[in-house]
Steps between C-alpha positions, in 0.01 A plus 500: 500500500652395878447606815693701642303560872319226635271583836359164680292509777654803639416586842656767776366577862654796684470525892355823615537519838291151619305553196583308153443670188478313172694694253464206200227250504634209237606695220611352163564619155695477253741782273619348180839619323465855372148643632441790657266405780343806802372357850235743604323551807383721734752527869520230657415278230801296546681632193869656692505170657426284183816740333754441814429141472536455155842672496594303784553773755291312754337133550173395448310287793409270211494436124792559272633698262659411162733763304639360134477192648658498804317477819550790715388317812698217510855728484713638785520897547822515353364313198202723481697814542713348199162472311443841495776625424501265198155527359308795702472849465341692722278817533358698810268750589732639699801589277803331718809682367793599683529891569887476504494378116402671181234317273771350270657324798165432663416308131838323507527384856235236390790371256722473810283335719426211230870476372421582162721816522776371330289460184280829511276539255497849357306478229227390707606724773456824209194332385337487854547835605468698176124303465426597861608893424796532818824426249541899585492436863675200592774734702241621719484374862111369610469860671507657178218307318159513505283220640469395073838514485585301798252214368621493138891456681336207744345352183828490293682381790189184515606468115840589418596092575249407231327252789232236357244650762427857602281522795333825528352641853272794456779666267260795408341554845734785582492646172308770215302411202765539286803310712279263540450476130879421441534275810223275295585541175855379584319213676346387205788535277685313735233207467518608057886580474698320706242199573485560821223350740350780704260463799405806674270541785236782503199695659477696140293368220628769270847375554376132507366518137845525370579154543336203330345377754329583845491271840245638716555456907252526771557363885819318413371293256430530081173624373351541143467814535556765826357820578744773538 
């Protein structure tokens, strides 16, 4: 196996007022090729800013971050925003779809976005959404969906580009037992299926034991194991 995420030395002060708060405190790990790894930790562990950081979407005071090789930190924003579009899908608590489209075009804008929609995949595309139960509701608009719904169309759009990486915020924190079920099963076949690598961060240990393996946070930094 490779790595696929490298964390070194990762560190991240925020400035509260006069007051500095130390979000990360020299955190480093490693994701190889294909695993299916959950960050876990209690709020304000450090774990939302460990995910923005390693999907680029802000910089780190210190340390640097690796994806399939390339370093992250040493690239410009346009590079970085080139990056993920290339090689990172993305999930969010918060479902992020736009009202004015239905769920197939809220799927197939991510095909836009990276210029892959001149070679659509629709196998894949069928695949996705008839595993994830909304193939009968791809011409409903967000407003017509339930909060399961919504995620499963956010999670096709994070994997309809077939992206090395899918980083995973919280995906079942707004969800039931059983959407959150089919959120995380599709995770994991994801990591099985399409040999994705998946990282998702996560205050649940009952979604955490779906993946192989568990990184516990505490304080900003990595623990052996953390409370929840």
């Amino acid at each position: 196996m490779s790595a696929m995420i490298v964390a070194e030395n990762l560190s991240k002060t925020y400035r509260v007022g006069k007051v500095d708060v130390p979000a990360l405190r020299g955190v480093s790990f490693t994701v190889e090729k294909g695993e299916f790894v959950a960050v876990v930790g209690p709020s304000g562990s450090g774990k939302s800013t460990l995910f923005y950081l390693l999907g680029g979407l802000t910089h780190a005071d210190s340390g640097r971050v690796v994806i399939d090789g390339e370093d992250f930190t040493r690239l410009s924003d346009a590079q970085r925003t080139q990056m993920r579009k290339r090689k990172i899908g993305f999930v969010f608590q918060k479902f992020n779809l736009l009202p004015t489209l239905d769920a197939y075009s809220n799927i197939a804008i991510a095909q836009d976005i990276a210029g892959t929609n001149s070679k659509k995949d629709d196998e894949l595309f069928q695949r996705i959404v008839g595993m994830l139960g909304i193939a009968h509701r791809l011409r409903h608009r967000p407003a017509e969906l339930s909060g399961g719904e919504q995620q499963r169309v956010a999670l096709a759009r994070a994997l309809i580009n077939h992206p090395a990486i899918v980083l995973a915020d919280e995906p079942t924190g707004n969800l039931d037992s059983k959407n959150s079920e089919v959120v995380l099963d599709m995770l994991r076949h994801s990591k099985q299926e399409l040999g994705q690598t998946v990282l998702m961060i996560t205050h649940n240990p009952e979604a955490a034991a779906y993946a192989d393996r568990i990184i516990h946070m505490r304080d900003g930094q990595i623990v052996p194991e953390s409370p929840l």
